[in-house]
TORDODO-129082 format. One record per residue: x, y, z of N, C-alpha, C in turn. Coordinates in pm, 1 decimal. Layout:
BEGIN
SITE      n_X      n_Y      n_Z     ca_X     ca_Y     ca_Z      c_X      c_Y      c_Z
SITE        X        Y        Z        X        Y        Z        X        Y        Z
...
//
This chain:
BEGIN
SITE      n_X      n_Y      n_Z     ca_X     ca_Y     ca_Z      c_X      c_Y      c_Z
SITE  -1309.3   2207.6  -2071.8  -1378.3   2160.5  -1952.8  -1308.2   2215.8  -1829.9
SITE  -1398.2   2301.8  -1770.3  -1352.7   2321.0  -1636.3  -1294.6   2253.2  -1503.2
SITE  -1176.1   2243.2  -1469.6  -1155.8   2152.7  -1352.4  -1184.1   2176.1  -1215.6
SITE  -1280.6   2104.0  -1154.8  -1367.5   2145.3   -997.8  -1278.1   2178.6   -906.6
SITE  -1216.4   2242.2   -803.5  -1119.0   2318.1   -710.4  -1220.7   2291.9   -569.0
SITE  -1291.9   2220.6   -544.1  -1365.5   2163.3   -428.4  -1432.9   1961.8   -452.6
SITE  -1435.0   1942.1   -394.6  -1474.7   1797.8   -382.2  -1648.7   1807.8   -404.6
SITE  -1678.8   1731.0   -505.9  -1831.5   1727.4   -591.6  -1869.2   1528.5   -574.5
SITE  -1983.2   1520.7   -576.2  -2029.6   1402.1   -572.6  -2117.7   1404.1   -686.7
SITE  -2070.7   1320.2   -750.7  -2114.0   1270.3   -897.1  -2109.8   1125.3   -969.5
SITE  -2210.2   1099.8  -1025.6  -2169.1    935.8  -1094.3  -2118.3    958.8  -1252.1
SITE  -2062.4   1104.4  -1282.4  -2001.0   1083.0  -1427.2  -1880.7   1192.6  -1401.4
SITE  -1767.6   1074.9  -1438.9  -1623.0   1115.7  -1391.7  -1563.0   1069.0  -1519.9
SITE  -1445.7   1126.4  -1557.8  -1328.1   1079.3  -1680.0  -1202.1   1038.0  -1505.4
SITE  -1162.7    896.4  -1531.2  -1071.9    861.4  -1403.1   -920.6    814.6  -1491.7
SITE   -843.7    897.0  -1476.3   -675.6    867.3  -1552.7   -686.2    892.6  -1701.2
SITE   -803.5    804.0  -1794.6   -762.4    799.4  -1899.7   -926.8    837.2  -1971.5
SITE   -921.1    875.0  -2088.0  -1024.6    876.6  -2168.5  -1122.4    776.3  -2211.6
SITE  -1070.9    656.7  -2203.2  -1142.9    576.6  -2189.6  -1195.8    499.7  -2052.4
SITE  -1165.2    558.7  -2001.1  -1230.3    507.4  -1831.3  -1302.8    619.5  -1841.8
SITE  -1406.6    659.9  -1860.3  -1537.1    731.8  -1843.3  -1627.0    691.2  -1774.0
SITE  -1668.2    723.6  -1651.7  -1780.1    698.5  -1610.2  -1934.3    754.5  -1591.6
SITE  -2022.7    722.3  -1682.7  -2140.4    812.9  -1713.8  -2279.4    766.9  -1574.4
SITE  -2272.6    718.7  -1521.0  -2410.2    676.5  -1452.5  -2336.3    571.1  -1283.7
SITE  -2462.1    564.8  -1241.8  -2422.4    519.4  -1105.9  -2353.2    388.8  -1077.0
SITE  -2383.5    281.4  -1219.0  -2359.0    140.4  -1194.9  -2225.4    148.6  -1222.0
SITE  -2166.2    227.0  -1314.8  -2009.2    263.3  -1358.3  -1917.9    320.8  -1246.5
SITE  -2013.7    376.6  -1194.6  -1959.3    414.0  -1046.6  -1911.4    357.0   -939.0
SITE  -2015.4    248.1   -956.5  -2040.6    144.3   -830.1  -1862.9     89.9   -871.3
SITE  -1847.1     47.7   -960.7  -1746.8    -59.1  -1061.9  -1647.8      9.5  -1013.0
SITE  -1663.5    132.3  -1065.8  -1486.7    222.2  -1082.2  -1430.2    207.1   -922.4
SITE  -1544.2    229.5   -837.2  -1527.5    220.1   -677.0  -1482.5    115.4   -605.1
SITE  -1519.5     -6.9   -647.8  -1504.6   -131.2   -588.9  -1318.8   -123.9   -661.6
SITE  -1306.0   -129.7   -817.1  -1214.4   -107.8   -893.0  -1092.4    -67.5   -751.6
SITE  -1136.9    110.2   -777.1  -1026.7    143.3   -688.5  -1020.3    145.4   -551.5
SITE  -1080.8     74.0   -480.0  -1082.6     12.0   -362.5   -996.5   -108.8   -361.8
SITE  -1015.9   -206.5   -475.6   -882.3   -311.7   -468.6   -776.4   -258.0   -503.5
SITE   -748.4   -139.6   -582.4   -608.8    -85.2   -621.0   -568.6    -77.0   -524.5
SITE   -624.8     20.2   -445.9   -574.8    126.4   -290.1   -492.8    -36.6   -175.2
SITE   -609.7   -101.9   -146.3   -529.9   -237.6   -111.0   -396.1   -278.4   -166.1
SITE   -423.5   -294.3   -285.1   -348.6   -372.9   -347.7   -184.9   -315.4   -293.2
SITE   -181.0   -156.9   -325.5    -85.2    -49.4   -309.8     -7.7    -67.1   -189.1
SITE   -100.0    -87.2    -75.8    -73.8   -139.8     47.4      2.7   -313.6    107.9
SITE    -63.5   -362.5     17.1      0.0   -509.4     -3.7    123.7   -494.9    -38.4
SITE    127.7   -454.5   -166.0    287.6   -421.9   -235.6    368.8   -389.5   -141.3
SITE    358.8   -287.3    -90.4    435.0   -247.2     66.3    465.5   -297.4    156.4
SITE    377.7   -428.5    172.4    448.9   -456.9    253.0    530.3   -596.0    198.9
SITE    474.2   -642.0     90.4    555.7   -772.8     79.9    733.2   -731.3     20.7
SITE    713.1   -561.3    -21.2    870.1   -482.7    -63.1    928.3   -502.0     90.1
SITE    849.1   -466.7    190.4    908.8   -500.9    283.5   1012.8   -583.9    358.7
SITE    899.3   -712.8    328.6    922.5   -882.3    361.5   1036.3   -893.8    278.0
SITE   1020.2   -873.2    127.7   1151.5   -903.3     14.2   1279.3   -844.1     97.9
SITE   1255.6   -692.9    153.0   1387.1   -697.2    177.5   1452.7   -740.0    303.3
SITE   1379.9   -779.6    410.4   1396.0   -827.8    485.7   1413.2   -982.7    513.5
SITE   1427.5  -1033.3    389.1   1435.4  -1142.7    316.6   1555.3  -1151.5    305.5
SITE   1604.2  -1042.4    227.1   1705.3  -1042.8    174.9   1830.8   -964.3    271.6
SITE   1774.6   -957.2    354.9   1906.7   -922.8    505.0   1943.0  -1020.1    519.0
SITE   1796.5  -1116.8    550.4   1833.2  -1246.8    636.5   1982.9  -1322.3    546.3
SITE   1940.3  -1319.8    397.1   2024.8  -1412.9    379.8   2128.3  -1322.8    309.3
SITE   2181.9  -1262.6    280.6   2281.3  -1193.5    229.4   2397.3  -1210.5    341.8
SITE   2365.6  -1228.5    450.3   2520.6  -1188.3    548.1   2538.6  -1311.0    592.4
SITE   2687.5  -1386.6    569.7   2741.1  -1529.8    601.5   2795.6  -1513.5    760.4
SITE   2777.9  -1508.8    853.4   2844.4  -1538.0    916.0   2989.4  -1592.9    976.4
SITE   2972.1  -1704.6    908.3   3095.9  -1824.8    871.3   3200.6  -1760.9    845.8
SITE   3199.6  -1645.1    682.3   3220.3  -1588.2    627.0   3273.2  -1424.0    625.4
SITE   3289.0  -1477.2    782.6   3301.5  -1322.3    866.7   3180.3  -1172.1    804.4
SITE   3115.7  -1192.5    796.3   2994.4  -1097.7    721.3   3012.6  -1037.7    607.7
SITE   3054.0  -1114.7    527.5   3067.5  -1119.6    381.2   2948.6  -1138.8    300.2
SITE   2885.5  -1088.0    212.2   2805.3  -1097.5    109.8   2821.7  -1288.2      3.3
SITE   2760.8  -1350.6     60.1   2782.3  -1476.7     -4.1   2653.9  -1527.7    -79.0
SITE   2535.8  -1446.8    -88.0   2361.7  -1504.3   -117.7   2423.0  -1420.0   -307.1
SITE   2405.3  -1526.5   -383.2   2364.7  -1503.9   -499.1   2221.7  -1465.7   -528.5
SITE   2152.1  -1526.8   -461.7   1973.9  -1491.7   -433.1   1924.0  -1312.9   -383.3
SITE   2075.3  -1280.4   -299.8   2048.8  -1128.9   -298.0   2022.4  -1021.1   -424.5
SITE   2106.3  -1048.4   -527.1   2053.0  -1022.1   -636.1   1943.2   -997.4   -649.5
SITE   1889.2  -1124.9   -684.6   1711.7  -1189.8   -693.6   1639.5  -1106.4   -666.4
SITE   1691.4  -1097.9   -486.9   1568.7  -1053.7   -462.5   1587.1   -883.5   -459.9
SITE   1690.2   -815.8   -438.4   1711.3   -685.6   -432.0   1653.9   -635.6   -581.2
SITE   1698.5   -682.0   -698.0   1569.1   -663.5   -805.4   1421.2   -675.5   -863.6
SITE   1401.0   -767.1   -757.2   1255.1   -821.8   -728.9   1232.2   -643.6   -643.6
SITE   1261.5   -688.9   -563.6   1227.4   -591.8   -460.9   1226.1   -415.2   -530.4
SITE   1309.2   -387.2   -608.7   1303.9   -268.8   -713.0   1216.2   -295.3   -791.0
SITE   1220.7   -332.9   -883.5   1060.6   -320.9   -941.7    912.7   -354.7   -859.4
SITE    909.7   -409.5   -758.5    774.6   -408.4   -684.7    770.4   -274.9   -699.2
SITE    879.6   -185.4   -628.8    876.8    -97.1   -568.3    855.3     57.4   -682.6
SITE    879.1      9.7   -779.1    856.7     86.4   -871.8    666.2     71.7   -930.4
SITE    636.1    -57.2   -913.9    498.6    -86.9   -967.9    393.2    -15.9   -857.4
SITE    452.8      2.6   -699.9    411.0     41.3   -602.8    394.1    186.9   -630.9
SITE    546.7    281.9   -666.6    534.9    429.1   -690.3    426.5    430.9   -803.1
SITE    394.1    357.5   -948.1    321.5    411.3   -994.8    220.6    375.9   -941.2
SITE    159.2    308.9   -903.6     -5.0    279.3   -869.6    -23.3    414.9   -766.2
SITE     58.9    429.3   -642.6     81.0    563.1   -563.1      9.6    690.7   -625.9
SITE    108.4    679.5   -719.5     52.6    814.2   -825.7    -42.1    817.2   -889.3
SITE    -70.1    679.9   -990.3   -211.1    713.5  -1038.3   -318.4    717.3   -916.0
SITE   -327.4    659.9   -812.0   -402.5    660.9   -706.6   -418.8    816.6   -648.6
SITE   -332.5    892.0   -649.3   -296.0   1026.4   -614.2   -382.2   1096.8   -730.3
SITE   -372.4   1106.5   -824.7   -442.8   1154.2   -971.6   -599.7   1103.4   -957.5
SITE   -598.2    982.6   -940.9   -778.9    987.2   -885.5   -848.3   1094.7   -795.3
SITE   -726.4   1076.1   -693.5   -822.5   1181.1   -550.7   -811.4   1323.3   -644.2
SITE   -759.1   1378.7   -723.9   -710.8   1498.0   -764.7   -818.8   1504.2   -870.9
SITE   -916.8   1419.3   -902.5  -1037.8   1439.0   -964.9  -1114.0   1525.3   -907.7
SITE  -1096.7   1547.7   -740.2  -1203.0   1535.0   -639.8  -1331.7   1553.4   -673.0
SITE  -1341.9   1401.2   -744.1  -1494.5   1352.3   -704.6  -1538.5   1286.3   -557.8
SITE  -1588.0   1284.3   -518.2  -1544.7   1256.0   -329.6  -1591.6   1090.8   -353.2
SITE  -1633.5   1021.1   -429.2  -1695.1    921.8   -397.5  -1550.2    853.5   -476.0
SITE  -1465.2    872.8   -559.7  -1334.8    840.1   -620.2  -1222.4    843.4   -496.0
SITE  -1248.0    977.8   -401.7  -1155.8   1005.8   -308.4  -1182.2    898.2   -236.0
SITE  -1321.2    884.9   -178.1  -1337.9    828.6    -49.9  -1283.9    662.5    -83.0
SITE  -1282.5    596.1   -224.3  -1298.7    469.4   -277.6  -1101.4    485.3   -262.2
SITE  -1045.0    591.4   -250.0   -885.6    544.1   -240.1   -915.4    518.1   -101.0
SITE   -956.0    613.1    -22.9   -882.4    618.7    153.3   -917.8    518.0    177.0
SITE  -1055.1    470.6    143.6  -1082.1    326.8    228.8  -1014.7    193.2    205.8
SITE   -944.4    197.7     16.8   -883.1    123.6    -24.4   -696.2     69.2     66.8
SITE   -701.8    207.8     97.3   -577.4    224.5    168.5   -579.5    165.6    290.2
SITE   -663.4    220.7    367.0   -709.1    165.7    522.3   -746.6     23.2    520.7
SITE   -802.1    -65.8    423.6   -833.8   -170.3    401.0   -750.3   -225.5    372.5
SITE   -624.0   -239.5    291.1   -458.5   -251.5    282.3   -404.7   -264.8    406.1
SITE   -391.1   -156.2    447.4   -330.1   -149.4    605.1   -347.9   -250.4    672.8
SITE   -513.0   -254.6    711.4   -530.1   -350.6    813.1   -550.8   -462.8    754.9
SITE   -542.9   -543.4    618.7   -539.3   -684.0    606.8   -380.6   -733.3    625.7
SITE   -309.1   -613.5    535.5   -161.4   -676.0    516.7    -61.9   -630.2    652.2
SITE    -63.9   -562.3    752.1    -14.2   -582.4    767.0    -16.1   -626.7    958.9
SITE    -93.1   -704.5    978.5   -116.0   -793.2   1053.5     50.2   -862.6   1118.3
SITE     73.3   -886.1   1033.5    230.4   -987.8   1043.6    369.6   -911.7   1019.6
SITE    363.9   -744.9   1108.6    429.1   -703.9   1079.8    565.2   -725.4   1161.5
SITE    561.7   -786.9   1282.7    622.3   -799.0   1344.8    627.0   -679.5   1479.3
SITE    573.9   -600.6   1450.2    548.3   -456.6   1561.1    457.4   -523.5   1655.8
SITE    541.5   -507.6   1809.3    497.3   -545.9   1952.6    477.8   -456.3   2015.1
SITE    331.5   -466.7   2072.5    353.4   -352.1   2213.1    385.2   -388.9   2335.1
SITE    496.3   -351.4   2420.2    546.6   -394.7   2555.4    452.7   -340.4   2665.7
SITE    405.0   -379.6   2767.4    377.7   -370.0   2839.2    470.9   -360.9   2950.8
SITE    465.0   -214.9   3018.9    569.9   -228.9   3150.8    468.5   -202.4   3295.2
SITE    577.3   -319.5   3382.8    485.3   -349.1   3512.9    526.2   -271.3   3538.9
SITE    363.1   -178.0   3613.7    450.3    -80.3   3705.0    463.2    -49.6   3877.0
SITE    415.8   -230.2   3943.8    480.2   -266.2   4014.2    582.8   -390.4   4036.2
SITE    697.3   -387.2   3997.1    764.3   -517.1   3892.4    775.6   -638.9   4048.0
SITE    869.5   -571.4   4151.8    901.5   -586.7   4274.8    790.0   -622.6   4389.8
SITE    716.9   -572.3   4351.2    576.8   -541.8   4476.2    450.2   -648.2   4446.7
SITE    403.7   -686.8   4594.4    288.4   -780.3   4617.7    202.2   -710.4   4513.6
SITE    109.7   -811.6   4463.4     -1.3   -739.6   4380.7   -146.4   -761.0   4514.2
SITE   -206.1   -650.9   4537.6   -317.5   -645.2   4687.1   -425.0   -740.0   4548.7
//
């Protein structure tokens, strides 16, 4: 079987494995919605690897303790936080191996999955935009 070297729109795709075959449009519809929650999902992961490790700043450094390592929970979570982060690289990749089908309706079902990730999760990222006056001193007319 020949592999396509341009982006084709089609409802019968083989996606990762041999048994994910998709022959007709309703399989399509599925595989799409499918990898539309992956692509999210991928994005979620990211950021809660995030949160974990920023979790795990908070409590790892004692103060008291002159900044000594005193959180047994750092552990916890610094291994928590490695395997997310590993479940994250593979989904990455198989997600990467979809678009590399280029069936465009597989492609388009990651990007949006991704962009849809983005903007649910990460809302609460803590990123501010400052606003500077740029008459700080001066009457406002």
């Amino acid at each position: 079987m020949d592999m396509p070297m341009s982006f084709y729109f089609s409802s019968r795709a083989t996606i990762l494995f041999e048994g994910w075959s998709v022959q007709d449009a309703v399989g399509m519809v599925f595989s799409v919605v499918g990898i539309v929650c992956i692509g999210a999902l991928v994005e979620g992961l990211k950021r809660f690897v995030w949160w974990l490790g920023k979790r795990r700043q908070e409590g790892l450094v004692d103060v008291r303790n002159g900044g000594q390592n005193t959180s047994k929970q750092g552990l916890m979570f610094h291994l928590a936080q490695s395997l997310l982060h590993v479940l994250e690289v593979v989904l990455a990749y198989c997600l990467m191996l979809v678009v590399m089908t280029y069936n465009g309706w597989l492609a388009g079902a990651v990007f949006l999955g991704a962009g849809l990730g983005y903007f649910v999760f990460s809302a609460d990222m803590g990123v501010r935009v400052e606003t500077v006056d740029p008459l700080p001193n001066k009457q406002r007319l």
